[in-house]
Each structure stands twice: as C-alpha cells, then as structure tokens.
N, C-alpha and C positions, 0 to 999 in steps of 0.2 A: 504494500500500500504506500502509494505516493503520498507523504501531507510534511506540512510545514507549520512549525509551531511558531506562534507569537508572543509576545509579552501579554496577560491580559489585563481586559479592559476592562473599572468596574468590577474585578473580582470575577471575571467568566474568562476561561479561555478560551483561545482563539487557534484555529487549525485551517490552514488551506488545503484540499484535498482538491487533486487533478485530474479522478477520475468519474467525475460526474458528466450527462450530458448538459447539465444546465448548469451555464456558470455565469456570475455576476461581474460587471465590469468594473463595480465599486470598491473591490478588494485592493484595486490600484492606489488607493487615498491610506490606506491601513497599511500596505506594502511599503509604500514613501513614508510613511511617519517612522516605520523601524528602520528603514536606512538613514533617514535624518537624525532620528537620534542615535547613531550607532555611529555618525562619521561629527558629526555636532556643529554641520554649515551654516546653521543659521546664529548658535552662539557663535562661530568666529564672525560673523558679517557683525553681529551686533555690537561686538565689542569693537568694531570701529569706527561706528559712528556716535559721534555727540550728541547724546538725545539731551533737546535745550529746552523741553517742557517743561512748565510749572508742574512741579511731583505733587502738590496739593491735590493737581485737576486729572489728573492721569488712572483711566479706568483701566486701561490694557498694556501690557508693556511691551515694548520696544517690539520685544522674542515673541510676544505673542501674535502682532500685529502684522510683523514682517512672515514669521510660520504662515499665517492664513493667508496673508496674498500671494506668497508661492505658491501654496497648494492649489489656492484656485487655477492659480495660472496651469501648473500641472495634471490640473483634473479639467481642461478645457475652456475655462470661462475667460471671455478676453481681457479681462481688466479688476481688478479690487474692489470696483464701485458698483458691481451690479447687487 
C-alpha cells in the first residue's frame, strides 16, 4: 500500500493514499504547507523584511500574511485580494 503520512491537523491524522480512483486536487494546499515548513521559506523571506507596522494594530503577522498569499498564488488564485 502506497500512503504518505503527515503531520496532523487538529489532533486527526493525515495519510495520502494513491491508490484510489477518486482523488482530490486539494491535497496540493496540505502537500505545500509540509514542505514549507520542513524547508522554513517563508520564515527566511520574513526575517528580511522590516515590518514598520504599529504592533498595537496588527491582527496577522508578517508569516502569516505572506504564508496565505503564497498559497493562494500556489493553489491558483491570481492575486491576494480576491
């Protein structure tokens, strides 16, 4: 049996199995999060820029904000803003 374990999420694990006829194209988004944190590109990108935010007003940080607009870009959508 072909499968590949993940970190899990929420306390459930996670297993990719290859030998189904029906397979989801969503597993791509879960695929990228364990190689991103397994190679850690978005902490180096962040630690180089100067984030000159008031940290009073700051709901998302830097690493979270930059993660999500990757992904989207990775996962299809053209831009951040949609």
């Amino acid at each position: 049996m072909n499968q590949l374990e993940f970190t899990a999420i929420k306390g459930r694990k996670l297993t990719a199995s290859f030998e189904d006829e029906h397979i989801s194209s969503d597993f791509g988004a879960i695929l990228l999060g364990e190689i991103e944190q397994g190679i850690g590109i978005i902490d180096k990108i962040v630690s180089c820029i100067n984030d000159k935010r008031a940290s009073i007003r700051i709901r998302h940080t830097l690493h979270q904000i930059l993660r999500q607009s990757c992904f989207q870009i990775c996962c299809g959508y053209e831009d951040g803003n949609d």
